[in-house]
N, C-alpha and C positions, 0 to 999 in steps of 0.2 A: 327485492327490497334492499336498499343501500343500509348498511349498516359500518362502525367503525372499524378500519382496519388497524393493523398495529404498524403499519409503514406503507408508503406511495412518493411516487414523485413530487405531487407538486399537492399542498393546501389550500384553497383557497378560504379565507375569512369573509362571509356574510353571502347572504344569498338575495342580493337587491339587482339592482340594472346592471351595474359593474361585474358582480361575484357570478348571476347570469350568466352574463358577456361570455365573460375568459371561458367556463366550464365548456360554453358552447364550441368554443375557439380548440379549445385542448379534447374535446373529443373528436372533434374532426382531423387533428393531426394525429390523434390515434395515442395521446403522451397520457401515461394512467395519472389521476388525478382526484380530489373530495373536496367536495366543499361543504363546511359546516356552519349551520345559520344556526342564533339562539334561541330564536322565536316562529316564525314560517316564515316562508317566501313572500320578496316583499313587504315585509313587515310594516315598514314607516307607512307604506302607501296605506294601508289598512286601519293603524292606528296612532302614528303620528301628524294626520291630515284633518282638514277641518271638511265638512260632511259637503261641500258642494263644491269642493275642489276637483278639476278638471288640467289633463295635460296642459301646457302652456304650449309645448308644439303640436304642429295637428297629426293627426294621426298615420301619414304618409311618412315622416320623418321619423316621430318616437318610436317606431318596430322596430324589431330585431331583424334582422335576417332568414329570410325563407318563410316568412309567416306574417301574414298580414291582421289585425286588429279583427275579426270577425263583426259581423254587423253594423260596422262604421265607412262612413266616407271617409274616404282619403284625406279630405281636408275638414272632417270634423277637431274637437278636442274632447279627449275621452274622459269618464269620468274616474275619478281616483279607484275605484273598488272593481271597473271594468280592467283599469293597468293593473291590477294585483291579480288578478283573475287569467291578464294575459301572460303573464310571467309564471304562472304554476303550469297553463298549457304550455309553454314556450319549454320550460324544462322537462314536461314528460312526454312531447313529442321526440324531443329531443336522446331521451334515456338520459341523461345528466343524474352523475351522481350526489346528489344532496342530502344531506343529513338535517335535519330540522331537531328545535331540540338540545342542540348542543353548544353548549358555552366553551369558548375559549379564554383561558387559564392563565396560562404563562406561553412562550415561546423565549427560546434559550439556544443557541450556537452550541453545536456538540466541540467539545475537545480534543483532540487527534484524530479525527475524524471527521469526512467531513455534513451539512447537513446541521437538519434542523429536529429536538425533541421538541411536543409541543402537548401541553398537558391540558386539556377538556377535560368537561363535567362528562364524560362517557368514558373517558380513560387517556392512556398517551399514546402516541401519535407517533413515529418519525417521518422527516420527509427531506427532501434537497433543496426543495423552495418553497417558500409562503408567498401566498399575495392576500395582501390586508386589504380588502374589498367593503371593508364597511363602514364605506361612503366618506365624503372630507367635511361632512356637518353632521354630528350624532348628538352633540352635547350641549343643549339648550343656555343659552346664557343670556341673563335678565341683567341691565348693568345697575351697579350697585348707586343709584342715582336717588332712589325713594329709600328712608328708611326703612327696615323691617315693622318696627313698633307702630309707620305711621296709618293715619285711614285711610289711604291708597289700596286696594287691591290689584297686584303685581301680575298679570298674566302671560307666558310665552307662546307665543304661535304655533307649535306645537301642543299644549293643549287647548287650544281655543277648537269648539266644533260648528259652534252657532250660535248666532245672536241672542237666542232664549236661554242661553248658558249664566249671561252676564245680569246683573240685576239690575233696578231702574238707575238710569242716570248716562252723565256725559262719559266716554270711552277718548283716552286719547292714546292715538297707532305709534307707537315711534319705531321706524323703519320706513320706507315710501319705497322698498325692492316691490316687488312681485306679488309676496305674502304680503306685504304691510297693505301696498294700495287693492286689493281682491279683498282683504277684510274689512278696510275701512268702507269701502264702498259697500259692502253688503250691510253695516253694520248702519251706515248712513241709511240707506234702502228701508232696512227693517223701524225706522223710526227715530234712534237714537242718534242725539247731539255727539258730532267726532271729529276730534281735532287730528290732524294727520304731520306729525314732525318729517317732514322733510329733509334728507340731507343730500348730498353730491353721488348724483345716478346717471346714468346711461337712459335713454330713453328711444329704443329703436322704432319704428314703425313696424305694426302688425303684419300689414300690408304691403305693399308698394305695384302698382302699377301692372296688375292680377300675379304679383308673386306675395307668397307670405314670406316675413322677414328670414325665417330660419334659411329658405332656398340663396337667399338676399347674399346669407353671409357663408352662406357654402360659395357661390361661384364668385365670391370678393376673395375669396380667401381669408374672411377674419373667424372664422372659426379656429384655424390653427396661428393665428397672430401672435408674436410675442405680447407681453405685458410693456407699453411704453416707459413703464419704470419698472425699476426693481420691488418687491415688496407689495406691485399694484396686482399681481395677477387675479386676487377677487374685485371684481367691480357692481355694485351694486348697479341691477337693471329689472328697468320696470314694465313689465309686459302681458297681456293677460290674453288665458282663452276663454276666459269667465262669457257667458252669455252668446258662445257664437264666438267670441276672438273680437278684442278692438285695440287700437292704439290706446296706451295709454295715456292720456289728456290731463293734465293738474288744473288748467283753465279752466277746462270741464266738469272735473269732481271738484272745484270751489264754487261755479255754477248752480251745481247740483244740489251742494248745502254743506258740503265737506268745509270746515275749518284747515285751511293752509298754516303749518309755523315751517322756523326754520329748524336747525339741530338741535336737538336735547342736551342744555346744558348742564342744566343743576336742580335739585329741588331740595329747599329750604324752606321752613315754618309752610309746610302745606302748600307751599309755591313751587309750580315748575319753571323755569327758567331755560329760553330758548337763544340762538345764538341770532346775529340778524344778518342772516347770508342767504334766506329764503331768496330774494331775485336771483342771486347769484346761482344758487341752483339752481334753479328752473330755466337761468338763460343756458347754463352747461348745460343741462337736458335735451334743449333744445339744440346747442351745437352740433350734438351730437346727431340728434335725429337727422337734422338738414346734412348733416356730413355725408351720411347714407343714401342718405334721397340723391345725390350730390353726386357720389360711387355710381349709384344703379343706375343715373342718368348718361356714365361714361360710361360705363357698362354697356349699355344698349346700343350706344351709338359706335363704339368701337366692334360691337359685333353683330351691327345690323339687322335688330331682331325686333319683329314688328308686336310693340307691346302697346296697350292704350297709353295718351301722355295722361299725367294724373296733376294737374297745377292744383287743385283744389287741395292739396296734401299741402303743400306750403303756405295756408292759410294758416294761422292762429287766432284765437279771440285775445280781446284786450286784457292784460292784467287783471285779476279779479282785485278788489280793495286788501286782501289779506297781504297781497304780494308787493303793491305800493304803499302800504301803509301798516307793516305786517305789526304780528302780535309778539309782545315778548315773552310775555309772563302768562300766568293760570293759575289761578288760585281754586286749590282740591279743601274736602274738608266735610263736615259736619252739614254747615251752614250752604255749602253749595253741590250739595248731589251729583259729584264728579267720581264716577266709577273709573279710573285709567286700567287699561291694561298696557302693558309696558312688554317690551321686550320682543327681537327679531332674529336675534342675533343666536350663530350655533358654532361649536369650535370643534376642533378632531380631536380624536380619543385612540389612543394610541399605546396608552402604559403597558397594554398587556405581553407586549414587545419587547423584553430585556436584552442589555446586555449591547453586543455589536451588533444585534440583528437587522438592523438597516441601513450596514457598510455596506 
């Protein structure tokens, strides 16, 4: 049973995909090491997910190494509580030292000497390296766009679990990443009226040509891509394995009954206010996708490799009315039964870290 030592080489912070990772990496080169999580293993996956959430990669891709998904196809996508499930086997196949349980405190640069103190709810620590593995979105942030006081109810994607959560009335999504469009859609699904604020995304294809995208941008190389600007290295991208895995389609979920706006501007006197760049995103979305389709098509042909052609992928439907003729406004309130949940958006956390400790 792993319990705290009072010194080790190397820390690791949080026990999710990343904190995993390394532990697996530093027992195999043999370097003595702990990692300490607050809560269990995998935590987010188990209680920061909404209940029908599924890998967005299929399950060939999201393993770890040496160990395959148990009872899934390679190209299924798994469901949230089966990936929490595989990461507890994955560490005790392993022997991986983990400590569950224990919160981290401070960490503090020792003074003539060199090395890290590092003070837990189990006690202190020394070590010569930390790796802060818990995760680069931990801290839910709803923007401060609704009053507190107003008749809005404010909700983050983190806790949303299910449509039976929310009470009667219209839900507007603001975010259109991954999380935003997988909830609006379910949220559509389940009955209720849901506006979906749209802003500037990535829109890859699920698919392409019997490859799933993830394959798409391993042998592009955009996996390991720089950020074309500075400052862009988060990109909002919209992809789902909800149902089996499909492209994401905006055409489609306005089809379907989904409410398209554009950015979330403002809301004032029980009015939300939207910005009107709704085409404009969806045509970048779409640039983007076709860029891909575009890639994989030199791709194939530079390397002679007999894949089906797929033209049917560069069809689109027409504009829905929301997109040529979009909405600006929304009037929430008493008199119009608009439940909004708000909020996608998550930042790093980081403070526990004093000092020079990430020179």
């Amino acid at each position: 049973m792993t319990s705290l030592k009072t010194e080790t080489d190397t820390l690791i912070i949080g026990a999710g995909q990343a904190g995993v990772a390394m532990s697996e990496h530093l027992t195999r080169l043999g370097i003595p090491h702990l990692v300490v999580e607050k809560n269990r293993i995998a935590e987010s996956w188990r209680s920061r997910r909404w209940d029908s959430l599924v890998a967005n990669g299929p399950a060939w891709h999201d393993r770890f190494p040496g160990m395959e998904f148990p009872g899934c196809s390679p190209d299924s996508f798994v469901a949230k509580e089966q990936v929490a499930d595989y990461f507890v086997s994955y560490a005790a196949m392993n022997q991986l030292p983990i400590l569950t349980g224990v919160e981290v405190i401070s960490a503090e640069r020792n003074q003539g000497r060199s090395g890290f103190t590092v003070t837990t709810s189990a006690g202190v620590i020394n070590v010569q390296r930390i790796v802060a593995a818990t995760g680069p979105f931990q801290r839910p942030v709803i923007p401060a766009i609704a009053p507190q006081h107003s008749q809005v109810q404010q909700l983050h994607s983190a806790d949303y679990k299910n449509p039976q959560q929310l009470p009667q009335g219209g839900v507007l999504v603001v975010g259109a990443g991954s999380s935003g469009v997988q909830i609006a859609d379910e949220l559509q699904r389940s009955g209720k009226p849901v506006w979906l604020s749209v802003g500037p995304h990535d829109r890859p294809p699920r698919s392409y040509r019997g490859r799933d995208f993830c394959w798409w941008l391993g042998v592009l190389g955009l996996w390991d891509a720089a950020a074309s600007q500075p400052g862009k290295e988060h990109v909002t991208i919209a992809v789902s394995g909800a149902r089996g895995g499909h492209t994401v389609d905006f055409r489609r979920l306005a089809a379907q009954g989904v409410n398209l706006v554009g950015l979330t501007e403002s809301f004032t006197e029980n009015t939300v206010r939207f910005q009107d760049d709704l085409a404009e995103n969806i045509a970048r979305g779409d640039a983007n996708y076709l860029a891909l389709l575009d890639a994989a098509d030199a791709y194939i042909e530079r390397n002679g490799l007999d894949l089906p052609p797929e033209p049917q992928a560069r069809e689109f439907l027409p504009d829905p009315a929301c997109v040529t003729h979009p909405q600006l406004s929304l009037e929430s309130g008493r008199g119009r039964n608009h439940q909004h949940y708000l909020g996608d958006g998550l930042r790093h956390r980081l403070q526990l870290v004093k000092g020079q400790c990430l020179q």
